[in-house]
N, C-alpha and C positions, 0 to 999 in steps of 0.2 A: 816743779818737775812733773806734779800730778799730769796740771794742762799740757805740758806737752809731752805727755804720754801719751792722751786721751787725741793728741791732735795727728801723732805723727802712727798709731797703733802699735808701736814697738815697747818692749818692756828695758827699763836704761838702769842701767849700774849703778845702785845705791852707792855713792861716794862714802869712803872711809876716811876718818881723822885724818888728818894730818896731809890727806892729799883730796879734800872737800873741795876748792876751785876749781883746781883741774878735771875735775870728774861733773863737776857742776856746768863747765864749757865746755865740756866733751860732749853731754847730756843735752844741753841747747843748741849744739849745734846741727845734732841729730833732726832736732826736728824743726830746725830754720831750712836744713835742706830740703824733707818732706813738702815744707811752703813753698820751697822755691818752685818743687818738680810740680806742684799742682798751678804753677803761669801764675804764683803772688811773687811781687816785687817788695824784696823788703829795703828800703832808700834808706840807708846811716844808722841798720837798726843792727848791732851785733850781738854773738853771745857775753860779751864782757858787761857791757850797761844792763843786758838784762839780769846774769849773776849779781852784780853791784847793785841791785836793788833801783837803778832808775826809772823812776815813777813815770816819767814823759813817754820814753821809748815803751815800757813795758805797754802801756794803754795805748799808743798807739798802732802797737804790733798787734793786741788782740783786738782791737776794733778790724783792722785789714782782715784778720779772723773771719768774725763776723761779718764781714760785707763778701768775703770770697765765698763761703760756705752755705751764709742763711741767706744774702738778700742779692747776689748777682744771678741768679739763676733765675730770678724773678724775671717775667719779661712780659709786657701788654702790648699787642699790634706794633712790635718791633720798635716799642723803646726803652734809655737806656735801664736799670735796675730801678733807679732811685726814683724816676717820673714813671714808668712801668707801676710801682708799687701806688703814688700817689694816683694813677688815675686808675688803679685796681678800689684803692678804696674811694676815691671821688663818686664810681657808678654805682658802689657797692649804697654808701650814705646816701646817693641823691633824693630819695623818695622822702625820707625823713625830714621835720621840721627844725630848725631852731642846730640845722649842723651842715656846717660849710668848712669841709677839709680843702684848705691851698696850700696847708705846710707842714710839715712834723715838729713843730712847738706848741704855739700858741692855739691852735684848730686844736687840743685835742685838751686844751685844761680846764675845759667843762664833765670832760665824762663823759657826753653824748655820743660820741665817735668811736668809742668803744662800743657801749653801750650796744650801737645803731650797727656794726659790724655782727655782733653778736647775733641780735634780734633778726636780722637780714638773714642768715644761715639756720641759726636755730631758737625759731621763736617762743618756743614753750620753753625757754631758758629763763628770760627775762621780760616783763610785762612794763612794756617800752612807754604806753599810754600813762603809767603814774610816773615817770619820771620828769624833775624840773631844772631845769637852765639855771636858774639861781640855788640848786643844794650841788656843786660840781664833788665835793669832796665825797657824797652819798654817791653819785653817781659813780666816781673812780673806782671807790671799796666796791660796788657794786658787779663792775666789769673783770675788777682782778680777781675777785670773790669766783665768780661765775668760772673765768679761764682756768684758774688755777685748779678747779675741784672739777669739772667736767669738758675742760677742753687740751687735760695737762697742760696746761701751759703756765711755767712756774711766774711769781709775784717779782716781775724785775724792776720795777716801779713801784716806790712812794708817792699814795696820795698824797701825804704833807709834803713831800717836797718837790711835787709837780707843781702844788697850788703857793707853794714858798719863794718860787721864783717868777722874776717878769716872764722871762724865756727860757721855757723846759729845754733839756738838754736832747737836739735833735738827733743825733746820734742813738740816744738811749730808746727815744720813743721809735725811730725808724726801726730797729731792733727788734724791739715789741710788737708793734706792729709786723711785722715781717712771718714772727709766730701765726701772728690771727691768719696770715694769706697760705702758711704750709697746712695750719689747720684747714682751712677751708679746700682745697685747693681741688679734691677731688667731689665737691660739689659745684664745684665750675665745669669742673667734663662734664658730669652728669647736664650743668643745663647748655652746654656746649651738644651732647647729644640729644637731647631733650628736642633743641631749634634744627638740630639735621632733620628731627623724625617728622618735626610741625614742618618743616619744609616740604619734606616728600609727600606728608602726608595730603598737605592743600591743594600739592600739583594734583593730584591723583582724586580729591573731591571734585577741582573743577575740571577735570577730564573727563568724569564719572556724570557732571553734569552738564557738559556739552554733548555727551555723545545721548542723553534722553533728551534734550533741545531736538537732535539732530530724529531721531524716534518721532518724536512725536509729530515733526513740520511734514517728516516723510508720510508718516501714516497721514495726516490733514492731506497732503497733495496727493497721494493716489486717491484717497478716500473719494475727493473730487473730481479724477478723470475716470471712478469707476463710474459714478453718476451720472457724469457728464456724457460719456463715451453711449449708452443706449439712448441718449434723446438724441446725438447725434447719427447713431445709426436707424432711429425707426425711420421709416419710407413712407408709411401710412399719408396716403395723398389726402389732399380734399378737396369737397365737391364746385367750390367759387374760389373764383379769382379774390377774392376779400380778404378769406382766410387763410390763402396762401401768402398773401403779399403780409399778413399780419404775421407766417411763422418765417417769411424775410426777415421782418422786423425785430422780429424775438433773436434770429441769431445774427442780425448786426448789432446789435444790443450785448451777447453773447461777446461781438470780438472785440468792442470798442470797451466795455464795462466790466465785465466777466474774467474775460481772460487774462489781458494785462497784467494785475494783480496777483496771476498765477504762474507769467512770467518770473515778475522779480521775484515769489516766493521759488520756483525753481531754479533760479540763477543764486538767490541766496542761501539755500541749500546746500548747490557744490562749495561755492564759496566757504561753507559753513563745516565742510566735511573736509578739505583742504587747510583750512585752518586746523582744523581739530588735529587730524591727520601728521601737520607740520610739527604741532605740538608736544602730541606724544613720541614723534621720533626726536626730538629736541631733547626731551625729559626721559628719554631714553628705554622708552615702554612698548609695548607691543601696538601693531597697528589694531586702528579701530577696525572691526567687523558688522556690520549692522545685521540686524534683522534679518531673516530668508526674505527677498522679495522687495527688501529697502534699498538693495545697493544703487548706487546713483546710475548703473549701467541700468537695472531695473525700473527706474525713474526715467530713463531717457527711451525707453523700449516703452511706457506706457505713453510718457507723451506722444511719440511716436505715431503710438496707435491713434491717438486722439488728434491729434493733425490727417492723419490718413483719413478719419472716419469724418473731422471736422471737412476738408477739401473734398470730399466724396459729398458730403450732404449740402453745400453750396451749387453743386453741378447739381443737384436731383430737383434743388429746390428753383433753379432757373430752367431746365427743362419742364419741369410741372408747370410752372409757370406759363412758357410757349402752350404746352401742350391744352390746358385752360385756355388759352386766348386764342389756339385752334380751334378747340371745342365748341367755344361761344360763338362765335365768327357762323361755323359749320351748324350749329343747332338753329341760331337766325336766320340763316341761309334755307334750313329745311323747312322754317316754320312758313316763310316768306313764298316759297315756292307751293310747299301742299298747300296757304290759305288761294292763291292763285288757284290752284287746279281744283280745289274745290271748290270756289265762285264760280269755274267754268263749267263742272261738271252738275251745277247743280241744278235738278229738273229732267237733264240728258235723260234718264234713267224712265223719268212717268214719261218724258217725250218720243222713246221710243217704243213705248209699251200702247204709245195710241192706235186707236182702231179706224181711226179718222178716215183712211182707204177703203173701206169699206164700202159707206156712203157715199162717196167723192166721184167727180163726173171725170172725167178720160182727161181733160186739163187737168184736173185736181191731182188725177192718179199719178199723168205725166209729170207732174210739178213737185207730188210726193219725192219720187224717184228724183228726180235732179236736187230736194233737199237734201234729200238723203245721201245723195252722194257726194254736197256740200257738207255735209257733215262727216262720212267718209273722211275725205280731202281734212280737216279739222281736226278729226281725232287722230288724223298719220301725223297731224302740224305736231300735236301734243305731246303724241308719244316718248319726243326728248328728256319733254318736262318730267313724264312717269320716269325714266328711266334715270336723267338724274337727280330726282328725289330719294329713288330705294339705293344709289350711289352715295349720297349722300348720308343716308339712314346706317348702309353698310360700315362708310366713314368714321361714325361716331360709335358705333359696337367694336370696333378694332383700336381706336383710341380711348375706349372704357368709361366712356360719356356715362354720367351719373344717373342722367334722368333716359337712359336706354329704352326702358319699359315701356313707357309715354310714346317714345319716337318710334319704336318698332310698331305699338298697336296701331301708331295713325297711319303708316309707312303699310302696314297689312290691307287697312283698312282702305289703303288708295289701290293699291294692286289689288286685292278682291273687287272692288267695284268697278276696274278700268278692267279685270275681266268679262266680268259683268257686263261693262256697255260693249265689248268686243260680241261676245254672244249676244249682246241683244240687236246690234246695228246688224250681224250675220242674218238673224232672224228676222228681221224687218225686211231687208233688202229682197230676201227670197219671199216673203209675203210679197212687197212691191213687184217684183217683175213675174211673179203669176198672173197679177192685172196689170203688166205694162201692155199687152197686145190688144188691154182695151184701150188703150187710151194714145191718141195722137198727137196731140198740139202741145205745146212747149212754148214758154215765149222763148228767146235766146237770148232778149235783153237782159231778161232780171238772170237766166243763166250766168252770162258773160258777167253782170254786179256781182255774182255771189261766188263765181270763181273771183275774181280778181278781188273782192271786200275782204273773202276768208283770209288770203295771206298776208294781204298789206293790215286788217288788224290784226294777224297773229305779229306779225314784224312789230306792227305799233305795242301790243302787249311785250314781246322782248323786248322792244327798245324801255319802255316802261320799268321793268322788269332790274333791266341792268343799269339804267341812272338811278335806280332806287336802290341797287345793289351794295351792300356796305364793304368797304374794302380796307385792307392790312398791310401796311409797307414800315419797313426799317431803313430805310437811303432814300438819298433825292431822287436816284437814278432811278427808283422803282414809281417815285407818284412821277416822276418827269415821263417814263413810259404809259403811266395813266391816264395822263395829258394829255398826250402824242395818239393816244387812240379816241380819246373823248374827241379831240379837235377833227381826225377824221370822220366820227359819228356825227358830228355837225355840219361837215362836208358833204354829208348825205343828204342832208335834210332836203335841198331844194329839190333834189331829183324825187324824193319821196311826195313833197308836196303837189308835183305834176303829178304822180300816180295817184293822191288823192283827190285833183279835182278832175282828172279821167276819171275816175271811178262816180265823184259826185256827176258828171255830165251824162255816165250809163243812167244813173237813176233820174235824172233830168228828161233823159232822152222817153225812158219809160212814161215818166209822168206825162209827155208831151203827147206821147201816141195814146195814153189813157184816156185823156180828156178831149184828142181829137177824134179818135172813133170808140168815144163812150163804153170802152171796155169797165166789165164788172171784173174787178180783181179786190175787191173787197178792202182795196188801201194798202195790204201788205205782199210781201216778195214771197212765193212761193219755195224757193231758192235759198234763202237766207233768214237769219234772224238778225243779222248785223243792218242796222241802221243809219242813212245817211248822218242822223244826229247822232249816235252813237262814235260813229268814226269823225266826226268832227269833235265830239268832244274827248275821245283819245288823242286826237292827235293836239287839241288845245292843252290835254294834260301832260304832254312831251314836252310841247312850249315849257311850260311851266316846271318841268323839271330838269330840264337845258341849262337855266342860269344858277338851279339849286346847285347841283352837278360841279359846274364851275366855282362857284363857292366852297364848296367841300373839299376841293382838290386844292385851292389856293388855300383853304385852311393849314390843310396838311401839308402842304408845301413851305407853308410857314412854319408848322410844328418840325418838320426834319429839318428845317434850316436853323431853329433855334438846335435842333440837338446836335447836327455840325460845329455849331459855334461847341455844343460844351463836351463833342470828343476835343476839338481842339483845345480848350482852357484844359484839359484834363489832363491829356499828350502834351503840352508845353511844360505845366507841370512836373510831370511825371519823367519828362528827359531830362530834367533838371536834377530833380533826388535822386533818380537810379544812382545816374554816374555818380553824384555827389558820396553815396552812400559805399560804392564802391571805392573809390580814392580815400574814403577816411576806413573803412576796413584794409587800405594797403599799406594808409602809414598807419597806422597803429601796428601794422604786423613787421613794419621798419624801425617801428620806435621801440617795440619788445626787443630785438636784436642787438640793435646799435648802443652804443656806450658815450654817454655826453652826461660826466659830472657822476655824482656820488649816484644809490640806490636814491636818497630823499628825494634829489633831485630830480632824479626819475619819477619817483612818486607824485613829486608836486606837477611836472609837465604832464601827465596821465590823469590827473585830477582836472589840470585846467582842459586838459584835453575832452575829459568826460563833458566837463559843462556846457565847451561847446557846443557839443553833440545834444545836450539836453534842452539847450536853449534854440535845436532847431526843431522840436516839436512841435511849434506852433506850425508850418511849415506842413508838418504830416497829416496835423488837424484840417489844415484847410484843404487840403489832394483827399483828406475823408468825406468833408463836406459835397466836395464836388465829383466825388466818387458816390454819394446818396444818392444826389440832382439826375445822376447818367443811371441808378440803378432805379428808381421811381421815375423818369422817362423812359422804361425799361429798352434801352440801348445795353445791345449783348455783346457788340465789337467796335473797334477802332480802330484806325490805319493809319492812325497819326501817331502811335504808338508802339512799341513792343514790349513795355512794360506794363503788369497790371497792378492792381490795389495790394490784390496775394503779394505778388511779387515785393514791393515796395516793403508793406509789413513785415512779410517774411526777413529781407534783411534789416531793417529798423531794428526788429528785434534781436536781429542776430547781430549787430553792429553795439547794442547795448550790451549783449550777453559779454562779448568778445572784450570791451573795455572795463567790462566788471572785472574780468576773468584776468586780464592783463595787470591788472591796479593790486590782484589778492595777487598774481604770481610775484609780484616788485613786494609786494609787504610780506609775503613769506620766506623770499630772498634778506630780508631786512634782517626779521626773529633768526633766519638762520645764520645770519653772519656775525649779530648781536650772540646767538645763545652758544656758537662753536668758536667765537673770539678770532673769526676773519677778520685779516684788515682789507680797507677801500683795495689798497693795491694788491692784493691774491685776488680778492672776489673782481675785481677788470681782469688781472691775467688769466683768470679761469674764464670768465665770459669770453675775451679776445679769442682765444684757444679755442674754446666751443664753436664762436660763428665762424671761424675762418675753416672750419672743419665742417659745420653746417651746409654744405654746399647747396644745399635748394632748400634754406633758409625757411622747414618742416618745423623750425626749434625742437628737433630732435636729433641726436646721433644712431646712425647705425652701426654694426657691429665694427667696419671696417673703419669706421672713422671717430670711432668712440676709440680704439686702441691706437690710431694715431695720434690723436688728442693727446693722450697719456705720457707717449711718446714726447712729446712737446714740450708735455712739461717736465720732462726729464724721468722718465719713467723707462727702463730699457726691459722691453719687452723678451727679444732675444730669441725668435723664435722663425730659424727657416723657412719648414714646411713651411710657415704661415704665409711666410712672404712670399712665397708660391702663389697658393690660392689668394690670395690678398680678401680672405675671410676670415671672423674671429669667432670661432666658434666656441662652447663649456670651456673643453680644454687649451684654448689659445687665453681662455680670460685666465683661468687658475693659473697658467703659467705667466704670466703679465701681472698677474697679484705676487706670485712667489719672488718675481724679477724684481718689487719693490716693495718686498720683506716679509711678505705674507705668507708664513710656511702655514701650510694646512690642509687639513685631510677633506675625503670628498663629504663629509655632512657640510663642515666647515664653509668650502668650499660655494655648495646648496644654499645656504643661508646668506652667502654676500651678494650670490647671482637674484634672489629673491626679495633683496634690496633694493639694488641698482634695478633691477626689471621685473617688478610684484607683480606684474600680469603676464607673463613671459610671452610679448608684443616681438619681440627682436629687436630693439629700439629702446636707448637710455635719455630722458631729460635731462633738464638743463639743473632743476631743484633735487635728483637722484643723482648728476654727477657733483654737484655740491656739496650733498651731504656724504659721497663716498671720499670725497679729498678733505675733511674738515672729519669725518668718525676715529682715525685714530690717535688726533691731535686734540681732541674735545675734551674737557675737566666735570666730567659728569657724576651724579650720584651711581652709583652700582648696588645690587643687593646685597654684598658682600660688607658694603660703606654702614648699609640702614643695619644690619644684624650687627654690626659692631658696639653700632651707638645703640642701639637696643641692651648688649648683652655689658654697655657703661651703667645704663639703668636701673639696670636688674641685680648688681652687685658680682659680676661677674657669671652668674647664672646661666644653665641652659634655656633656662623658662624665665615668664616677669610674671607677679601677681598682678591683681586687681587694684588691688590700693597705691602699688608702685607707676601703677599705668597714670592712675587719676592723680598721684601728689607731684608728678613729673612731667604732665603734657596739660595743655589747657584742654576746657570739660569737653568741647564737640570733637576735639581729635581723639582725646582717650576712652570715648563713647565709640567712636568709630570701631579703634582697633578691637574694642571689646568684644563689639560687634560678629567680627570678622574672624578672631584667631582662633584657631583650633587647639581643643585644649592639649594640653603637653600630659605622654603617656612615657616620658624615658623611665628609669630606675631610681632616679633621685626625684620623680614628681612631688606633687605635696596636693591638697584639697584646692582645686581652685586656680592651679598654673597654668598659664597659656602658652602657648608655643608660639615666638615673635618669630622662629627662622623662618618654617613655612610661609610665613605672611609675607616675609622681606622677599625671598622668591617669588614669592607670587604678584608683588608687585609692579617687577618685572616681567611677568610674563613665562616666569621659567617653571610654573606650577599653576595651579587651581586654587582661587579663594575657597 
């Protein structure tokens, strides 16, 4: 009667003499009902056999007892009580040696299993290392010893007669057992919360360190476009074609060596902040913020710069270049011309300062005077030459020729002296014709030689002059015009050759009348200083640089027609990867869109797709090579082409950026559908929905087509005006949230639009309308979740100490939190409490570490 007192909590009517049965089945039946109303089935077991003392029924009714009350409630990853309790204590022993529970008999008649339950929960109980396999009845005493006195748990088991039978009596030891799992039971939450917190905690370590990963690559990459950026902007020219073709060198070196590697570091960058990024909205934390001055728009605004400054200093460094090979051209030019005018000039100066008229007989005087005016006629010839020398000298001061200095004094130094002989030839002349009234006779032979000598040697000097001329062409068309004038210079020639041996026949003619009436002319021409040998040997030195002439133009004719060949090897090239590079940027931008097979799928076509692309490098190597060859024959244009090198590179790279960038958006799509428990077919209905709405296939929606999307997929908007305007503006969205269930005020409100559109662009993605159709279906930690399991830890506490943290988490998480928590100041504090709530908040993002 006691037990089914204690079963049913009602107090039963002490049966009196003479009516003991009937009160005795009144009494059992009370609390056979109690069993029944708590879902026990009791099968053939009534109040009569239990009155009557039947030993079967009675022990069978209190075992159902037992198994309703102590051991069905039991329950391990949803199985039944009985295998629930066996693999409660299977994980509980497994560490242990020398104990292997598979039953509730024979597994437990060593004592170790006890024992190993014990030491498992509470190991300053029992000192688990002296115990042996072969003493079981030590062990048994040892187990029940321990339970009984500090685990209450009363002695329902006989060592002797656990070890007295083959097979303990399963029932009894299930029983028993079942004790050790209520005892324990609330050091299971605790390490149930324990693994919530080592969870949250880890995401939140490697968050903490991806986002200084992400710190530090950013500070590396500016670091180097700050450095970079003033060698690209200095101007600082220099004074030789040498050392400019070496700071060519340095920055083709710069684009092929240098930069590259600073690509994929800023392509792995976003990559790296987009993962991160996907992360924490995954794990349901606030978004990452980098550094002032890190953000990846910040990153793209300085490379920016550095392309800007990088393309500015390729054009400075090719115009320096012309401008040098102007220079040099134009200084040869001047040097070539003033040593001319000063070969001719030299002497002029003592020769007109002669006093020789003085002495001189009236021939002599007359003969002066017609030098003189042969010289005249000379110095008008010259004048060209002065005038484009200081042209020339002007030239190279306006072009910022280095060696100026030099050129100016000798450029001074011809004009002071060609003044100089103007004044002196004025001064002479006017000596001369005060004594021309002395003097009468004139031959008019050597006259007529020394008119006609002066000009056909100065012609023979310019001819001279210009075959020896050095010259500069970029096309065929310019030496083929070179050609075309040389070949008329040569068409000259005969007609010149008459004029020189008219000219040799004047002085023939001379010599004839010399020696026929024994004229004293003392051998030389009055008239002239040019000489018949003299003009003969100019005009032999014309010969002779007639055929030079022709060689130098066929040279060149040869150099432009090799460089013809290699615009064209260039532009054959180069029509080839344009387009090439263009069509694999258009499917790729078709292959992001389109839907063929699972996310992996995708991922695997974009990989093979990538390799593709990679294994056409070789490809871009060799259009560089032959992009060197066209820049060391310094060739500036091509018309066999419309694409340059820039060009080429510039997509190359943007063609790699583009299928990195494609590859991370399919793998964040992946973690998103994995971490918010999309299936394959939401995540196609959701993409189908997006690109049929996509209309100019931007992979992004705008406002009007992001709410028909919605619409689509069964979303009812419900909102007139709107379909008026067929705009969706703040309030066309909150009301399109509220339409599918989203009541909420305008913070609320702020915070979803700041989701779906963190940059407020006007414009929703394809990975921000994913994560808005998968956020209220998501099974996430919440701060709410972590203070829970925190406040299992702590014993129900407002605060946890120190030692609760370290005997409950492993050592680098319970270091962490240490770390971090701010100590707890409520009314019930103690020395030393921490505050776990602030922290759980702030994990989240809803407070300040």
């Amino acid at each position: 009667m006691l037990l089914l007192e204690v079963i049913s909590g009602e107090r039963l009517a002490k049966p009196e003499r003479g009516k003991m049965r009937v009160h005795k089945i009144s009494n059992v039946n009370k609390a056979l009902d109690f069993i029944a109303s708590k879902g026990v089935k009791l099968v053939s077991i009534g109040a009569e056999e239990i009155v009557d003392g039947n030993v079967k029924m009675t022990l069978g009714m209190i075992w159902t007892i037992i198994l309703r009350f102590a051991i069905q409630d039991i329950s391990v990853e949803e199985t039944s009580a009985k295998e629930g309790l066996l693999l409660w204590c299977q994980r509980k022993t497994a560490p242990y040696k020398n104990v292997n529970i598979q039953n509730f008999h024979i597994s437990w008649k060593d004592g170790l299993g006890f024992c190993a339950l014990i030491h498992r929960h509470r190991p300053e109980l029992i000192d688990y290392g002296k115990l042996r396999k072969d003493d079981p009845l030590t062990n048994l005493n040892t187990a029940f010893d321990v339970a009984e006195k500090y685990l209450d748990i009363p002695k329902m088991l006989d060592a002797e007669d656990i070890l007295g039978t083959l097979r303990p009596d399963e029932k009894a030891i299930m029983t028993y057992v079942s004790c050790y799992y209520h005892a324990f039971s609330g050091a299971q939450k605790a390490e149930t919360a324990a693994n919530r917190i080592c969870k949250v905690l880890a995401v939140n370590q490697e968050n903490e360190q991806l986002m200084e990963d992400y710190e530090k690559l950013a500070s590396d990459l500016l670091e180097w476009i700050r450095r970079t950026i003033p060698w690209l902007e200095n101007r600082a020219p220099e004074n030789t074609m040498q050392a400019m073709q070496q700071k060519l060198e340095d920055f083709r070196d710069y684009r092929r060596l240098h930069k590259p590697p600073k690509v994929q570091e800023k392509c792995q960058l976003e990559i790296n902040f987009n993962t991160l990024q996907t992360k924490l909205r995954l794990s349901n934390r606030p978004a990452f913020m980098p550094s002032e001055g890190k953000m990846v728009s910040d990153i793209n605004n300085a490379w920016g710069g550095l392309e800007q400054a990088e393309k500015g200093y390729e054009e400075w460094l090719l115009n320096e270049i012309r401008r040098l090979e102007r220079l040099d051209h134009l200084a040869e030019k001047f040097r070539q011309k003033a040593s001319i005018h000063e070969s001719w000039t030299d002497g002029k100066e003592a020769m007109l300062q002669q006093k020789d008229y003085e002495t001189a007989t009236l021939s002599e005087i007359k003969a002066l005077l017609k030098k003189h005016e042969a010289f005249e006629s000379d110095l008008a010839a010259h004048q060209d030459r002065v005038e484009q020398i200081a042209a020339i000298a002007q030239e190279l001061n306006e072009l910022d020729y280095y060696d100026s200095p030099s050129v100016n004094a000798r450029c001074q130094k011809i004009c002071d002296q060609w003044d100089n002989l103007g004044a002196l030839t004025q001064k002479r002349r006017e000596a001369l014709e005060r004594t021309e009234k002395l003097l009468e006779t004139i031959d008019q032979l050597y006259l007529e030689y020394a008119k006609r000598a002066a000009p056909f040697n100065n012609w023979m000097e310019g001819a001279m002059e210009d075959l020896q001329d050095t010259f500069i062409v970029h096309t065929i068309e310019e030496i083929q015009g070179l050609t075309t004038a040389h070949e008329q210079f040569k068409a000259t020639l005969p007609d010149a050759d008459k004029e020189r041996q008219a000219i040799l026949g004047i002085h023939n003619e001379v010599s004839k009348i010399v020696q026929t009436y024994h004229v004293n002319m003392a051998g030389t021409n009055p008239y002239t200083t040019i000489t018949p040998h003299e003009i003969n040997g100019k005009w032999e030195h014309v010969r002779q640089l007639v055929p030079r002439r022709d060689q130098a133009l066929m040279e060149e004719h040869a150099r432009q027609q090799q460089n013809e060949r290699l615009r064209k090897q260039f532009g054959a090239q180069a029509n080839v990867i344009g387009p090439w590079i263009q069509t694999k940027m258009e499917e790729i931008g078709r292959i992001s869109i389109e839907m063929h097979g699972t996310l992996e799928d995708q991922l695997n076509h974009l990989r093979q797709y990538e390799k593709s692309i990679v294994n056409y490098k070789p490809k871009i190597d060799q259009l560089e090579g032959d992009h060197q060859l066209i820049q060391e024959a310094l060739i500036f244009d091509n018309k066999h082409t419309n694409y340059t090198m820039e060009h080429i590179r510039v997509g190359w790279e943007q063609l790699l950026t583009t299928i990195a960038r494609t590859i991370n958006e399919v793998e964040n799509q992946i973690l998103t559908r994995d971490a918010k428990g999309i299936s394959q077919e939401q995540m196609n209905e959701f993409r189908a929905s997006f690109n049929h709405f996509d209309r100019d296939h931007s992979g992004t929606l705008g406002p009007e087509e992001f709410k028909a999307c919605l619409i689509s997929l069964g979303y009812d908007i419900g909102n007139d005006a709107q379909k008026k305007t067929g705009m969706m503006d703040c309030e066309d969205f909150r009301a399109c949230l509220i339409s599918m269930g989203y009541n909420m005020g305008e913070a609320e409100f702020a915070r979803i639009m700041s989701i779906v559109d963190p940059n407020r662009l006007g414009v929703v993605t394809f990975q921000a309308f994913i994560d808005f159709m998968s956020r209220e279906t998501a099974d996430t930690d919440t701060a709410d979740q972590v203070m829970a399991s925190f406040k299992i830890l702590a014993g129900d506490k407002n605060y946890i100490t120190v030692d609760e943290l370290r005997r409950e988490l492993p050592p680098d998480q319970a270091e962490y939190c240490i770390a971090r928590m701010a100590p707890y100041t409520g009314r019930d504090a103690v020395p030393g409490a921490l505050d776990y709530m602030s922290f759980s908040t702030a994990l989240y993002g809803e407070s300040d570490l």
